[in-house]
Each structure stands twice: as structure tokens, then as C-alpha cells.
C-alpha positions in Angstrom: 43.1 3.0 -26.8 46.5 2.1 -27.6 47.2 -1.7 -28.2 49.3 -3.2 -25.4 51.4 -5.5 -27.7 51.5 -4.3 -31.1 51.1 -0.9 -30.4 48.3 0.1 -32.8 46.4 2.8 -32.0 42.8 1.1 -31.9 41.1 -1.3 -30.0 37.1 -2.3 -29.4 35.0 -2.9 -26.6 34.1 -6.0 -26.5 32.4 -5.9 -22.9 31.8 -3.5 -20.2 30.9 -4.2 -16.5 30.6 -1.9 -13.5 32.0 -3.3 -10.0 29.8 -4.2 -7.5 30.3 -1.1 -5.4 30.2 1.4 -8.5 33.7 2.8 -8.2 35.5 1.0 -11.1 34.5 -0.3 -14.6 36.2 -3.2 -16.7 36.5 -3.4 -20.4 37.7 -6.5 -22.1 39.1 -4.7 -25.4 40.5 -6.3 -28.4 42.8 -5.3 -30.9 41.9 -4.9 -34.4 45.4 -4.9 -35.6 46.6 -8.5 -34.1 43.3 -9.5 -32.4 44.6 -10.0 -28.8 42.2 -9.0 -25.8 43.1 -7.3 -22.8 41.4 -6.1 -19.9 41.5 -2.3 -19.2 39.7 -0.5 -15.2 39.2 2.8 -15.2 38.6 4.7 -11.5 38.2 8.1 -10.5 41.6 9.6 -10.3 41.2 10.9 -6.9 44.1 12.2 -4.4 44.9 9.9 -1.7 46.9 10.7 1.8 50.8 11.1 1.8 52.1 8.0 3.5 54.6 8.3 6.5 57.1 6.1 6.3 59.1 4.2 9.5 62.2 6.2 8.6 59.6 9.8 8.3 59.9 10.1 5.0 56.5 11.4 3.1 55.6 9.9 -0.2 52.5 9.6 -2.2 50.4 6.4 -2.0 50.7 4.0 -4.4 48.4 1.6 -5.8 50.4 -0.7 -7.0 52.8 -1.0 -4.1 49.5 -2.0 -2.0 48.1 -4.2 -4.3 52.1 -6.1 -5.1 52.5 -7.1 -1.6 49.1 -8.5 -1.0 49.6 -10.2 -4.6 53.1 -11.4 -2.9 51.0 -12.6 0.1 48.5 -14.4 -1.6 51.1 -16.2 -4.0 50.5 -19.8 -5.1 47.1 -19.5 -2.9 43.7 -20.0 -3.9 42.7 -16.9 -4.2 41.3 -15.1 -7.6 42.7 -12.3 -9.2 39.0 -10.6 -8.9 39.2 -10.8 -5.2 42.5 -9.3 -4.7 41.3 -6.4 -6.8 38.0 -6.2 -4.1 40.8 -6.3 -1.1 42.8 -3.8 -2.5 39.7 -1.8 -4.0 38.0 -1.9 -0.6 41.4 -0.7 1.3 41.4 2.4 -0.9 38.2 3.2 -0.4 38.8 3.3 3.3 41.9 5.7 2.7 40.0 8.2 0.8 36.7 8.0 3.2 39.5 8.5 5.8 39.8 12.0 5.4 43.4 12.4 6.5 46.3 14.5 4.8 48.5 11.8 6.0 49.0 8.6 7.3 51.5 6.1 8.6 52.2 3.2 7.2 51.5 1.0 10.1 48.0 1.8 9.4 47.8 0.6 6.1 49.6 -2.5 7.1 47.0 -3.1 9.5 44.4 -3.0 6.8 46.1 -5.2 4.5 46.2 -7.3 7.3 42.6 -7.2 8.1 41.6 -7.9 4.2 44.3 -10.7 4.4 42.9 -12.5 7.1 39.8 -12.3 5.7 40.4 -14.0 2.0 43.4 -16.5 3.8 45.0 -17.0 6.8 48.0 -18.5 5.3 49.1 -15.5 3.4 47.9 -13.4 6.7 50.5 -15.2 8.6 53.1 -14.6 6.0 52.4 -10.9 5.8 52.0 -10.8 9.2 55.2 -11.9 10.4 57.3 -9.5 7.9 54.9 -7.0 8.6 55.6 -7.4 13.1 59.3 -8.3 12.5 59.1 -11.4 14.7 61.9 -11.3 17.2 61.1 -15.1 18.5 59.4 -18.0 17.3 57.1 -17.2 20.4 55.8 -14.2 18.7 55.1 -16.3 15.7 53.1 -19.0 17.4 50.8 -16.6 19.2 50.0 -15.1 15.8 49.1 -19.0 14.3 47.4 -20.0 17.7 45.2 -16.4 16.7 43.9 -17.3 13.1 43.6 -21.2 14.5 
């Protein structure tokens, strides 16, 4: 595999593991050109749902997007890189199991939402209340009094 930062064309294994549920692998790999390390995953590449957006608009799931806003969430939180991977991991899983051509994106939301307030309920009140558009400070407090 291709070196991240210089570019050369060979890297080594230095350690393998398989996730706890099977589905991805890690490599640590380091270069033999300048010696750096990075850390590679490799998953089944796998077609997922179109997602509906608010507006109607179909476009293809993205991993990234999913796993950005939960990283957004979870900013300056305790909260490892490793289990964000799980959350975002586990919420894929769930969209593939799902069996549906499409889906909207209020349901993903929800699921974020569910992994959220299960690894912090700070960061599930943040995505929460820019994910439910809050109209009132009312609509705010019931969701705090809800994770209290």
C-alpha cells in the first residue's frame, strides 16, 4: 500500500486485528521509505440505501458524512476514537440489515441519536437540538429533563 505522506509505494504490517463483531480489520502499517505508521480498515464494500433528503433529493449514503457529525457531536468529549468507530460501525450495520432501497434521513438521525445517547448525553443534547430544530427553549429543556 501506498505511503500516506511520502508517497512511496510500500509499506509493512506491522499488526493486524479483527473487530469485535468480525466486519472490519485494522492494520497498523509502517513505511519503509520514511518510517511513519498509519492505521489502515478495510470492510466489505457493500451497497447501502439511497438516503432521502428533507428537500427529496436521493443521494448515496455516505460514511463519512455519518461518522463527521457524530465526531462533531462528540468534540472535546471523552470519548475514544475506537468507540466512535463502534457507533458509527454499529449504525451501518443496522442500514444494511435494514433491507431497504431507501431511507429518510430522519431515520438515520434517529440512530445517531440513539448511539449518541448512549456513549454521552452531552453531545446527544447537542446533536439533538440541531437535529429537532428547537423552536423554544421549552423544547430544549424537555430534551435535558429526558437524559437527566
Amino acid at each position: 500500500m501506498k505511503c500516506p505522506f511520502c508517497g512511496h509505494a510500500e509499506t509493512l504490517v506491522t499488526e493486524t486485528r479483527v473487530s469485535e463483531d468480525g466486519t472490519v480489520v485494522r492494520r497498523r502499517r509502517r513505511c519503509v521509505a520514511c518510517d511513519k505508521r498509519c492505521t489502515t480498515y478495510e470492510r466489505a464494500d457493500v451497497s447501502f440505501p439511497m438516503v432521502i433528503k428533507k428537500d427529496g433529493r436521493r443521494v448515496e449514503h455516505e460514511r463519512c458524512k455519518l461518522l463527521a457529525s457524530m465526531t462533531l457531536a462528540l468534540r472535546k468529549r471523552p470519548i475514544g476514537t475506537e468507540q466512535i468507530e463502534a457507533a458509527v460501525e454499529r449504525i451501518q450495520e443496522r442500514l444494511l440489515h435494514s433491507g431497504l432501497r431507501e431511507i429518510h434521513t430522519a431515520r438515520i438521525g434517529e440512530m445517531v441519536m440513539a448511539e449518541l445517547k448512549g456513549l454521552d448525553k452531552v453531545a446527544y443534547v447537542r446533536f439533538a437540538s440541531v437535529y429537532r430544530s428547537f423552536e423554544d427553549v421549552d423544547e430544549f429543556r424537555l430534551l435535558v429533563d429526558e437524559v437527566r
